[in-house]
C-alpha positions, 0 to 999 in steps of 0.5 A, spaced: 094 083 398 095 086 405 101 085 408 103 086 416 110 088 418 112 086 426 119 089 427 124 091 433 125 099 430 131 099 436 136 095 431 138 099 426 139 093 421 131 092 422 132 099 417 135 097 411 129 091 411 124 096 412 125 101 407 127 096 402 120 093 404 116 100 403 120 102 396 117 094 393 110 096 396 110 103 392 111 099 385 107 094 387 102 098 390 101 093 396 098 096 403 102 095 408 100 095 415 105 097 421 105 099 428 106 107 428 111 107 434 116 104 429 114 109 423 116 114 429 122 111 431 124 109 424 123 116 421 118 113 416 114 119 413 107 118 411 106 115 406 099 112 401 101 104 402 103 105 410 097 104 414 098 106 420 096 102 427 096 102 434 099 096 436 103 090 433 097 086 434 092 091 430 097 089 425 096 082 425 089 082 425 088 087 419 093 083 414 094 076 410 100 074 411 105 078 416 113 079 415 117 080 421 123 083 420 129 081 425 131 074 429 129 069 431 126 073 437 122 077 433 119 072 431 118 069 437 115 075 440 111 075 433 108 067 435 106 069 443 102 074 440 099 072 433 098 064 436 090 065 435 091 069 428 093 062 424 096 067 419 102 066 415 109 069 417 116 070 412 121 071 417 126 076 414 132 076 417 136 082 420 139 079 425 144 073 426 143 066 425 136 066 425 133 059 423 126 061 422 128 067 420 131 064 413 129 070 407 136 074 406 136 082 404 138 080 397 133 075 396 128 080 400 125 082 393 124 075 390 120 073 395 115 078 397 114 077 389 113 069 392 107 072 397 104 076 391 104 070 386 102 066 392 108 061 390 109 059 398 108 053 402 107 054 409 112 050 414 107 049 419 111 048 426 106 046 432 107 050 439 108 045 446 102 048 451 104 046 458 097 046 463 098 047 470 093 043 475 088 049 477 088 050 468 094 056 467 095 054 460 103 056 456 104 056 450 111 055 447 115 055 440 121 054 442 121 051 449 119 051 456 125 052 461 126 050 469 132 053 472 136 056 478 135 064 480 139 068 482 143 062 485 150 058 485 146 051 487 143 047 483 136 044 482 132 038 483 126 037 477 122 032 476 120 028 470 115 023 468 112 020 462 106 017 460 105 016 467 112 013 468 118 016 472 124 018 467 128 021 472 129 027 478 134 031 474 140 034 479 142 040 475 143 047 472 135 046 470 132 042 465 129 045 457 123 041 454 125 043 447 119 043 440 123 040 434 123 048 432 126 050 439 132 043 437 136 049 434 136 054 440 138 053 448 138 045 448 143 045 441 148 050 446 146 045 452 147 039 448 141 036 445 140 034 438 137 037 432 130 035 430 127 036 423 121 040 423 114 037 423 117 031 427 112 029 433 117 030 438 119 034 445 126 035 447 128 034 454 135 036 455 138 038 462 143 044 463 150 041 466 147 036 470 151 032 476 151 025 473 155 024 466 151 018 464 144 023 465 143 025 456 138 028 453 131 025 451 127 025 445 119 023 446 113 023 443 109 029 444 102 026 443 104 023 450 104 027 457 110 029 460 110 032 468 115 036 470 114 036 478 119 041 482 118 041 489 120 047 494 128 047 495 133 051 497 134 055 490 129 059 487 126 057 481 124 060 474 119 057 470 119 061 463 115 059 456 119 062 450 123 067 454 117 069 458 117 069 466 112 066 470 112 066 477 112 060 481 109 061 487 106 056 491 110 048 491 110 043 488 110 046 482 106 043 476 105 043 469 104 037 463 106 038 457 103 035 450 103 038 443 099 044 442 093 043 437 095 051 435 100 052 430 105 056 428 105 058 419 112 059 417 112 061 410 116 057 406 120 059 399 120 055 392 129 053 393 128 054 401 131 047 404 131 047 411 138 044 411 141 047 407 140 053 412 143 048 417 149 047 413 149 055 412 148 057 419 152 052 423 158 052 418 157 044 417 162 043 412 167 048 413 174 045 414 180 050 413 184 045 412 180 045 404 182 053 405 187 055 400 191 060 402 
């Protein structure tokens, strides 16, 4: 078995994980394919199981299954350009909350003896995939995002479904959410949590004018169009963190669920609510503390 890492060698909790990875490797005898400026920045002297690479995506290509090594923005990186490979992905987590990113560093060890004894299921999560009338296609994992920039005002964006007027949302901005990006920016704008695998978009918008205005869910077999007309605030237009200019109005864009997926390594004794409970404290009442 060949194993790629993908890593953010600028955050130093990265290090323990990746040298922890490398000393399992060495008893296993296990290939491990990494991008050589992580090894520089790292400080990774050579070794026999390192193969060394001249690009993340070198790596993705000359591997089985790819760890990532980091948060949840690791992996999103890791998922924009890994989306063609179809390969799986653990997501080792040495950030903060990370819901993708579930494998702790104490556990690290059982599970890559899961990888090797192929004693995993894969968790497949779809991307959404927005398409402009003159064909620009954008895929995303998480969300796509319509706000203001660079201003105080706020934005009129335009939403129809399946043909029918939902509504032009007088707000911050609007999120057009995957069920795997229901715990990111439309959790913290106030949208629900959706259990992975559902056939659903979220459509949340930020801090809108009207109170009764409340985030939808829809059937993502279905098209949604986002329309924005030329206004008075500048608008952004982003896919997973990732800007696209928009340069001539109106804007447009519809959006269905991807046919590309994105295949999460999932562990024997790994429950995606219990990682809810665990992230987000779900139970915690410090009136049950003893002092």
């Amino acid at each position: 078995m060949k194993l790629g890492i993908i890593a953010n060698p600028k955050k130093y909790e990265v290090r323990e994980v990746l040298f922890k990875t490398i000393e399992w490797a060495e008893k296993k005898n296990i290939s491990l394919f990494i991008n050589s400026e992580i090894c520089k920045e790292t400080g990774l002297n050579d070794n026999a199981i390192l193969q060394k690479t001249k690009s993340d995506e070198d790596s993705i290509k000359a591997c089985d299954i790819i760890l990532v090594m980091g948060g949840d923005g690791t992996i999103l990186y890791t998922a924009r350009i890994a989306k063609d490979f179809g390969k799986p992905i653990l997501g080792i987590n040495s950030g903060r909350l990370g819901f993708m990113a579930n494998t702790q560093i104490e556990d690290l060890e059982r599970a890559l003896d899961c990888l090797i004894k192929n004693e995993f299921t894969l968790d497949k999560r779809s991307f959404l995939k927005a398409t402009t009338p003159e064909g620009n296609v954008f895929h995303a994992l998480n969300e796509f995002l319509f706000t203001r920039k660079d201003s105080i005002s706020m934005v009129n964006v335009t939403a129809e479904y399946d043909g029918s007027l939902i509504n032009t949302y007088w707000a911050d901005g609007l999120i057009v959410a995957s069920p795997t990006g229901s715990t990111a920016y439309s959790l913290a704008s106030g949208g629900p949590i959706v259990a992975p695998g559902t056939d659903i978009f979220l459509v949340t918008p930020i801090n809108p004018h009207t109170l009764t205005t409340r985030p939808l869910v829809l059937n993502s077999n279905h098209p949604l169009r986002i329309i924005i007309e030329k206004q008075e605030s500048e608008i952004l237009f982003s896919y997973d963190g990732q800007v696209h200019e928009i340069k001539q109005f109106p804007f447009e864009v519809e959006i269905l669920k991807s046919d590309l997926t994105f295949n999460l390594v999932h562990l024997p004794g790994h429950d995606y609510f219990e990682t809810l409970r665990n992230k987000l404290m779900w139970g915690m009442d410090r009136r049950r503390t003893k002092n």
